[in-house]
N, C-alpha and C positions, 0 to 999 in steps of 0.2 A: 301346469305351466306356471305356477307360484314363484318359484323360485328360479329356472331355468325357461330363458326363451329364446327361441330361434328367428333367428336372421341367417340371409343369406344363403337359401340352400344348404341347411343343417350344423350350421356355425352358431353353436348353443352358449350361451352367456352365464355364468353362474353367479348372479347379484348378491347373493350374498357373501361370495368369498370374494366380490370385487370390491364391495364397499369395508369388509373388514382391512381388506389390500389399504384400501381409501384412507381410513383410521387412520392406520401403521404406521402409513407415510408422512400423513398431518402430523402424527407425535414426533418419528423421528427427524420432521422440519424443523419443529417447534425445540427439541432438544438441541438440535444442532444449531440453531441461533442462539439459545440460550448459552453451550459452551463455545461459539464464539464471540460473544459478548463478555464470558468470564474470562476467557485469552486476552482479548483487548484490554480490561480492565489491570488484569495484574501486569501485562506489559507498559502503561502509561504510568501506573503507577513506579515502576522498577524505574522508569527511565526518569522520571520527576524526581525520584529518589536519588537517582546519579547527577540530575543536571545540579541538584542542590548542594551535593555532595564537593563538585567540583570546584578546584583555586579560582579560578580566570572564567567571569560564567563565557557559556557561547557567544554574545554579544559582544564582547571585547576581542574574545580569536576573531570573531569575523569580520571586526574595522581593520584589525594588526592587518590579519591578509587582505583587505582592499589600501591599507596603506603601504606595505610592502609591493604588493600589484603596479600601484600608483608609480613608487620608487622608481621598478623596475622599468616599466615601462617609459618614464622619460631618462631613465640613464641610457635605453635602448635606441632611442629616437634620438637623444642629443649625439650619442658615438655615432648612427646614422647618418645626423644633419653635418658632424664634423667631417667625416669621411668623403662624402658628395662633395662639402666645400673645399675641399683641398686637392680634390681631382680636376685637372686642365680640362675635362667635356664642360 
């Protein structure tokens, strides 16, 4: 009973092909963070690469659309506030 032990009314455990199980799964944990860490890396990089690449960095598109937002929004509220004031309610 070295190797194999019983539990359970003859529910026999075979430790040594559990723990090579055990191994297998540790390495392929350990591989599979490691290539998703090499995913990450070449992805940040690509994209740092494009953001440098770019005319207008993303900091400027994204005042232009809170200033165009801005625009919009009181050209919508003034045609509102006009509309209410010209109605006899």
């Amino acid at each position: 009973m070295a190797t194999n032990e019983s539990f359970f009314n003859g529910f026999q455990l075979n430790r040594p092909l559990l723990a090579g199980g055990a191994v297998l799964t540790g390495i392929g944990a350990v591989l599979s963070v490691a290539g998703t860490v090499m995913v990450c890396a070449a992805l940040a990089t690509a994209g740092r690469n494009w953001m440098r690449s770019m005319d207008t960095p993303p900091s400027a598109l994204a005042q232009k659309a809170i200033h165009d937002a801005k625009v919009a929004s009181a050209a919508g509220w003034e045609a509102w506030r006009s509309e209410h004031a010209a109605s006899p309610n």
